[in-house]
C-alpha positions, 0 to 999 in steps of 0.5 A: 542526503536529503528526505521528506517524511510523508504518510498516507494514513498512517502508513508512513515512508522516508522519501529521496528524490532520486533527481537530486540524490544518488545512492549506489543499488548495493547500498540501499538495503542497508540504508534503508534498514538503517533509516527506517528504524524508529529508535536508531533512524529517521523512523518509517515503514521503508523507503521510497526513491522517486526517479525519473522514468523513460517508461512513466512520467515518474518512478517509485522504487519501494523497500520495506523496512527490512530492506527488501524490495517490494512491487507496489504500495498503495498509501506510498504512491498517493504520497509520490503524487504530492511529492512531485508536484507540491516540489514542482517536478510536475504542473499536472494533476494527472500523473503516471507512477511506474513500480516494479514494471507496472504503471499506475495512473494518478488524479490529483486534488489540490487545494489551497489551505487558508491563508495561502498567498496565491499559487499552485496550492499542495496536493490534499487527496489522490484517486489512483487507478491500480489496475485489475486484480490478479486473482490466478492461485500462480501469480498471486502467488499461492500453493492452491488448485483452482481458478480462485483462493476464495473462501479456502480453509488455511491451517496456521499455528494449529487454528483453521482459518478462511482466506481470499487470496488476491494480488495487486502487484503483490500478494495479499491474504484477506481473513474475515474475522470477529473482534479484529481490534482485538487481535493479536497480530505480533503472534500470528502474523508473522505465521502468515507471512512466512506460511509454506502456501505463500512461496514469496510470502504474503501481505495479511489483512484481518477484516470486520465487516461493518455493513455493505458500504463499510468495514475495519481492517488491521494488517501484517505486512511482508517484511514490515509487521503491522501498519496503520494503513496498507493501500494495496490491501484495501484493495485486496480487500474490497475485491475479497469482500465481494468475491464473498458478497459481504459488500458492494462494489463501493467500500469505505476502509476503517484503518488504525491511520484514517480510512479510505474509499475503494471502488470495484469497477467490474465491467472494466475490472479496474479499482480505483483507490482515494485518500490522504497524502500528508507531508509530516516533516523534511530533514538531511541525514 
């Protein structure tokens, strides 16, 4: 089987093009298991299968590095984007991604590098419009009353904390703190994750605001642990910081893996996500 090992951020994927190659379903929760392990494998946050779609111009079909599905990833669909047409699976710039049911809308930037002969160019950057978020305590999904999870106390491991919960596709935790880089995520993380209020678990972001246009997260992903980037839970974020009026509807991102722009748009509720897509390496297992 071939692959291509690509990241946004940081937030890095074995990617299989499913034109090409064809992996039995019962098969790839233990493959990507296998794969994804950054001693015994190739090494990733999961695993990506780019396949053809009657619904979208491409399909992404996500695991984590567990073996699980997962809805959407944000830093994932950027590299989807670069994927296809730096492999000339598409000749446009504007591409339509479907994940789990929902499709996502791509503007891609290309550019050629220094002494590239004349060409297509690679992708460098993607803006992606991911849609609305989803802020009803029930499709989150979240054990709460009420229209919104907004500032709600959450008991974990005997310390009271304060979440804004959001869902881009999936389900996010937004915990405004202190001192974010000094966080202990492999202890408390999991207890997030795995917290009785979250029926199908939950994505956790632990945000430091910086200003109105900035702040800095770290995050605990479901079925992962801590990345160096999550898209969706930029996402997440910047809804969260303005539900709580600490930002505008513009934020930059700080991220252990890069940054990225994020932007509200409140009249069409819809956010727009831009930032890197890197190919590291392509390999054959």
């Amino acid at each position: 089987m071939k692959f291509t090992k690509m990241h946004g951020c940081g937030n890095d994927y074995i990617y299989v093009n499913g034109f090409e190659e064809h992996i039995p379903d019962g098969e790839k929760p233990e493959l990507v298991r296998r794969l994804s392990d950054r001693h015994f494998g190739i090494g990733g946050d999961g695993m990506i299968f780019i396949n053809p779609s009657d619904e979208a111009d491409f399909e992404m079909e996500m695991y984590n590095a567990d073996g699980t599905r997962a809805e959407m990833c944000g830093n994932g669909i950027r590299c989807v984007g670069k994927f296809v047409y730096d492999r000339g699976l598409t000749d446009s710039s504007h591409v339509s991604v479907i994940s789990a049911g929902k499709i996502k809308h791509l503007e891609l930037t290309v550019e050629k590098e220094p002494g590239q002969p004349d060409g297509r160019g690679t992708v460098k950057k993607v803006r992606v419009n991911m849609g609305s978020p989803i802020l009803k305590p029930a499709l989150i999904p979240v054990e709460a009353e009420g229209e919104q999870v907004v500032d709600e106390p959450v008991l974990v491991e005997g310390r009271e904390y304060r979440m804004t919960c959001v869902s881009m596709g999936n389900p996010h935790a937004v915990i405004f703190a202190r001192h974010v880089a000094g966080m202990n995520l492999e202890k408390i993380g999991p207890s997030f994750e795995n917290h009785a209020r979250f029926p199908r678990r939950t994505n956790t972001e632990f945000v430091e605001v910086l200003d109105r246009k900035t702040c800095f997260m770290r995050v605990w992903e479901r079925g992962t642990g801590e990345t160096l980037a999550c898209g969706t839970g930029c996402c997440a974020v910047a809804v969260a910081c303005v539900l709580n009026n600490l930002t505008d509807t513009a934020v930059t991102v700080k991220l252990l893996g890069g940054e990225l722009l994020i932007e509200w748009n409140r009249e069409a509720n819809l956010i727009y996500m831009t930032g890197p897509a890197v190919t590291v390496f392509e390999g054959e297992v």
